[in-house]
Structures are given as structure tokens and as C-alpha cells.
C-alpha positions in Angstrom: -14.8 12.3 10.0 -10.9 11.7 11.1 -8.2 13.0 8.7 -6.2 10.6 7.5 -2.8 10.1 8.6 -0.2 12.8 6.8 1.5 10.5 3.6 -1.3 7.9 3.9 -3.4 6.7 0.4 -7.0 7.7 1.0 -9.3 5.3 1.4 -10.7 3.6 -1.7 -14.5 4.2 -1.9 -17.1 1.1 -1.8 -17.5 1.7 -5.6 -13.9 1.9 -6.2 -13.0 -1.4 -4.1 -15.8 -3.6 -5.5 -14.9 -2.1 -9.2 -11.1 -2.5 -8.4 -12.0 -6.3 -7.1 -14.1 -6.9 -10.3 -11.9 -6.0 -12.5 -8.8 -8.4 -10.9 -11.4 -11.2 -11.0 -11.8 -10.4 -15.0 -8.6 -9.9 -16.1 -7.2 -12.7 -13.9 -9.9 -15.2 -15.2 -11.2 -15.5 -12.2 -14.7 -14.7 -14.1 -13.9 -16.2 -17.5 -14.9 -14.8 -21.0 -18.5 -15.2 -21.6 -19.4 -15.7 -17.4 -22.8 -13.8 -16.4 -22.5 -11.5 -13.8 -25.1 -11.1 -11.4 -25.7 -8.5 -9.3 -27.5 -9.3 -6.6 -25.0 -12.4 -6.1 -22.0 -10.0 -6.6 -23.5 -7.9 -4.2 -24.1 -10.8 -1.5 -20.6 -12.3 -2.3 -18.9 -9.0 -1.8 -20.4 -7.4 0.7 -21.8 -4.4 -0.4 -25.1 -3.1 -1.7 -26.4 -3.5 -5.6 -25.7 0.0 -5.9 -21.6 0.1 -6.1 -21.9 -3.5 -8.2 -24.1 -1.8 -10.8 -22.1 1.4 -11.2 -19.0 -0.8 -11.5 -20.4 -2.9 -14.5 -21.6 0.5 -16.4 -17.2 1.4 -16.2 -16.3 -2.0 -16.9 -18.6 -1.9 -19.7 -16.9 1.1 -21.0 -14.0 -0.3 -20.7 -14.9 -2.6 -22.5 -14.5 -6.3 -20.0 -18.6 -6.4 -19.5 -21.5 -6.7 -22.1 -25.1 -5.8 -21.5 -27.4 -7.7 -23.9 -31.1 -6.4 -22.8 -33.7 -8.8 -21.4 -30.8 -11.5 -20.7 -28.0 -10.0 -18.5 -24.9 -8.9 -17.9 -21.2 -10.8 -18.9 -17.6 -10.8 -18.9 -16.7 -9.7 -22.5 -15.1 -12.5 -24.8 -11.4 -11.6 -25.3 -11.7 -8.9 -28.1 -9.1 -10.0 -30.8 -9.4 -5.7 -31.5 -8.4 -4.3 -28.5 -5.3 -7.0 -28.0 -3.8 -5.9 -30.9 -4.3 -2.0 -30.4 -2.6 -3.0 -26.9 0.2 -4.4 -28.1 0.8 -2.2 -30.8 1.0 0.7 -27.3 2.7 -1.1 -25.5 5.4 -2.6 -27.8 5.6 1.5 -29.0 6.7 2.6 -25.6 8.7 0.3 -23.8 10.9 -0.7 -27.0 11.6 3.2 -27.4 12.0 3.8 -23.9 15.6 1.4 -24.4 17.2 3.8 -26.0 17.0 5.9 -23.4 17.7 3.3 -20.5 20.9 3.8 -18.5 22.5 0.6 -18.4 24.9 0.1 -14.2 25.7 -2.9 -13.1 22.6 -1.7 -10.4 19.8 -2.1 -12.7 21.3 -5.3 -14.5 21.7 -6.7 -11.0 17.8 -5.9 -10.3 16.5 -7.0 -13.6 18.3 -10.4 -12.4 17.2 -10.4 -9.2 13.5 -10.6 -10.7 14.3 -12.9 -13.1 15.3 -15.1 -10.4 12.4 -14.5 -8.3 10.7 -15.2 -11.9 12.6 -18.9 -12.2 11.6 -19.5 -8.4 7.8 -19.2 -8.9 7.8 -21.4 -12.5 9.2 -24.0 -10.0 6.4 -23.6 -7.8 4.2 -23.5 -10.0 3.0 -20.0 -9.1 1.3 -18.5 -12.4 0.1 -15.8 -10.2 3.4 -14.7 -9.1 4.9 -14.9 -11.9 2.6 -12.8 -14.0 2.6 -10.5 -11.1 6.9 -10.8 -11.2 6.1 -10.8 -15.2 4.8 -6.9 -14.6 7.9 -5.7 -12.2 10.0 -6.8 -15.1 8.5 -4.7 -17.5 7.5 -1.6 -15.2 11.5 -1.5 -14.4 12.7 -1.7 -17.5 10.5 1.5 -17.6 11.6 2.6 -14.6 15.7 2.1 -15.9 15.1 4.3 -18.9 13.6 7.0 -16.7 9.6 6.9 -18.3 8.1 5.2 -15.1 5.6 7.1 -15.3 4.6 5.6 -18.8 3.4 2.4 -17.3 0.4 4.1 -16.7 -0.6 4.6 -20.2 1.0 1.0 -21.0 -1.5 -0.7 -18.3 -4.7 1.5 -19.2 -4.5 0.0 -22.2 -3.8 -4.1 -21.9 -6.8 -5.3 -20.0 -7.9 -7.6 -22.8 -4.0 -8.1 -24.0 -3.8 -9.1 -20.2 -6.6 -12.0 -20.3 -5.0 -13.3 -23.4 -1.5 -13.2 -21.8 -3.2 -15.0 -19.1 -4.4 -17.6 -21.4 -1.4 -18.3 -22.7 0.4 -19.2 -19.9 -2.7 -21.6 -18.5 -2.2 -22.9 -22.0 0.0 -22.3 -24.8 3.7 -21.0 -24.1 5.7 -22.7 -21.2 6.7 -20.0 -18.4 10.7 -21.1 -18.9 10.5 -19.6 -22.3 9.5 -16.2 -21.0 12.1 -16.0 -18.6 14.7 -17.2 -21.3 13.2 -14.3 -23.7 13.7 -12.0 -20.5 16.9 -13.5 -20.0 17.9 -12.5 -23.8 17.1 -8.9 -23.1 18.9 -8.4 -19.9 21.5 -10.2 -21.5 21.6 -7.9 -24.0 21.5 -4.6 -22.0 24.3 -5.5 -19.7 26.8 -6.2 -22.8 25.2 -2.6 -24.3 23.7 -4.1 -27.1 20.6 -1.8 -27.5 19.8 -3.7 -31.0 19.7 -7.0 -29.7 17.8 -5.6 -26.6 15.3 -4.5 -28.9 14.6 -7.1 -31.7 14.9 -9.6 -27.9 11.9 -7.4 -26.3 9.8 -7.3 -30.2 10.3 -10.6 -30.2 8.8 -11.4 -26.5 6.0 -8.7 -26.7 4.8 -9.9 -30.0 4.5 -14.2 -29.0 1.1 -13.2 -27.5 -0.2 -13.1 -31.1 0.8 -16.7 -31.9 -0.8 -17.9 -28.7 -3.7 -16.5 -29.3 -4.2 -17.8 -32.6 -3.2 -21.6 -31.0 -6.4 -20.7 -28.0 -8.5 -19.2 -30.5 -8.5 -22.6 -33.0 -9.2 -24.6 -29.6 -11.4 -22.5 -27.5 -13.1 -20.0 -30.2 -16.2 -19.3 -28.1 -13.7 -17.4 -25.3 -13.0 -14.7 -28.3 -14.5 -11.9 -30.7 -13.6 -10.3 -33.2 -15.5 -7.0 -32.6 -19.1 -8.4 -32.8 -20.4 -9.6 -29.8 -22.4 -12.9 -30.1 -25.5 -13.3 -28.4 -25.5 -15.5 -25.3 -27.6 -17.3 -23.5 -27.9 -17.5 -19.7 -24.8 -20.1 -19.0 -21.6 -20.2 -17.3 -18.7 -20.5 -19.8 -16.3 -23.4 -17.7 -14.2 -21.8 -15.4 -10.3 -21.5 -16.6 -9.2 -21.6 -13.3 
């Protein structure tokens, strides 16, 4: 077998790409709370055998995006009401104390901008994608800043359901502008060395995923649970997307 090239990534295995790809599709609502999940057709639609698909379901179950209710199937997990809050309660815990040890330069105000822009440019494309994907640079650099990089590790282990109600928020709830404003306040705040207001900004934006979920949850209850998983039958929730 040929080495791979000195300071390349290794190659993901089969398993790891199709449970890599699976997991993008759930937590981007590409496969939608209460979707059934087929092997074989994930297999055929993929590429790969029913062996990788199947062995990527039993982690995702772990993880807790894919229920197995016996004699009917396989499905995305509703949005567990649970696990978002434990998420936020992480995440909230590390990235408003790693501000007080962020070293504010005119360098790192000037890239925090620079995304925020890039931010503003994609909620006038209408690019949800990007932006969420701009949404995570923001918050892995402020990370980065205070010298706990390495924490965004933890932080994104933990948010996959957090992450799928973020997601619904913006299809649904809380207008894109208003994030970047709330981003806006924080920067705002760093480059004037105002850790406080930095802070009660970032609590403030961190914890608005609670009130949109509550405003989803009163119109779309069947995409959520509360720890006790309903038993479905064999249909497609409608796609989000």
C-alpha cells in the first residue's frame, strides 16, 4: 500500500466517510427529525456497502441523532430538548470564560471583523449555509484569541442536537441580521476592552437559542422530545430544507 505523503491527513476510512457524511446530513437537516433511515438506500445513494451504513447508525445512535425502534426501523432522533440544554450550559461555560483570558490587538479585532463582514455578505445572499458555517469561525476564534483553541473540540462534541435547533432557528425563528448585530455587540465590546459588556453580549447571544426553540416547539412539536422517544410509524417527517 503507498505511504502517504509526509504532512498529509490520512485517508478517512469508508466507515468514517459515510458516518462523517451522515452525520452533516443530520445535523444540517438535510435528514430532518423523525426521517427513517434506510440502509440499503443509504447504501445505494452513497456508494458503499450496508456494512459501513450500519456500523455508522449503531455511533450515531450513541450519540444520540439515530433511534432504533425494533420491528419498524431506523430514524433521525427528534431534537432532544435534554441534550440542547446540557450543550449550551458547555458551551456558554467555556467560551464566556475563555474572554477573560483573550488578548485583545487591533489584529484579532480586525479578523473578528473581517468575518463579521463575510457574515453580513452571505445574509445578503441568502446563504444560511455559509453563514452558519461563518457563524462557527466566529466562535472557534474567539477561542482561538483567548489561547483555548483547542477547547472547541470539547465545545463541538457536545452541540449536535444544540446544532439542529440552531439550525431551526435560523430557517425559522430569529432573523440572521440579529446575530450578526449580537456578534457585532461583542466585538464591539472587546476592542473598547470591555470584558463585562463582552460577556453579558456573548450570554446574551448564546442563550436566544432557548427562546427559539420554545417559538419551533409550539409550531412544530412533533420535530422535538423531551427525553422519551415517541413511537413512530414508517413516514417521512416533511423535509425542512
Amino acid at each position: 500500500m503507498a505511504r502517504e505523503k509526509h504532512g498529509a491527513a490520512p485517508r478517512l476510512s469508508v466507515r468514517d466517510q459515510t458516518l462523517e457524511t451522515l452525520r452533516r446530513r443530520i445535523i444540517s437537516l438535510q435528514l430532518p427529525p423523525g426521517e427513517p433511515l434506510s440502509e440499503n438506500e443509504l447504501a445505494q445513494e452513497l456508494g458503499v456497502s450496508r456494512t459501513p451504513v450500519r456500523e455508522s447508525l449503531i455511533l450515531l445512535r450513541e450519540e444520540g441523532l439515530v433511534q432504533v425502534f425494533p420491528q419498524i426501523g431506523s430514524f433521525v432522533s427528534l431534537v432532544d430538548l435534554g441534550r440542547v440544554s446540557e450543550a449550551q450550559f458547555v458551551r456558554e461555560a467555556i467560551e464566556c470564560a475563555s474572554l477573560r483570558d483573550l488578548a485583545v490587538d487591533s489584529a484579532g479585532i480586525a479578523g473578528l471583523r473581517e468575518i463579521l463582514k463575510a457574515q453580513s455578505d452571505a445574509d445578503a445572499a441568502g446563504d444560511v449555509e455559509e453563514f452558519f458555517r461563518l457563524d462557527e469561525d466566529f466562535h472557534r476564534e474567539l477561542l482561538r484569541l483567548a489561547g483555548h483553541e483547542s477547547a472547541w473540540a470539547a465545545v463541538n462534541s457536545a452541540k449536535a442536537h444544540l446544532d439542529r435547533a440552531r439550525r431551526l432557528s435560523l430557517l425559522d425563528t430569529r432573523p440572521v441580521a440579529t446575530l450578526i448585530e449580537q456578534h457585532t455587540a461583542v466585538v464591539d465590546a472587546l476592542e473598547t476592552n470591555n470584558l463585562n459588556d463582552a460577556d453579558s453580549s456573548l450570554r446574551v447571544h448564546l442563550r436566544g437559542v432557548f427562546e427559539d426553540v420554545q417559538r419551533i416547539q409550539e409550531s412544530t412539536p412533533e420535530l422535538f422530545s423531551d427525553g422519551a422517544a415517541p413511537r413512530p410509524g414508517r413516514r417521512s417527517v416533511a423535509r425542512l430544507t
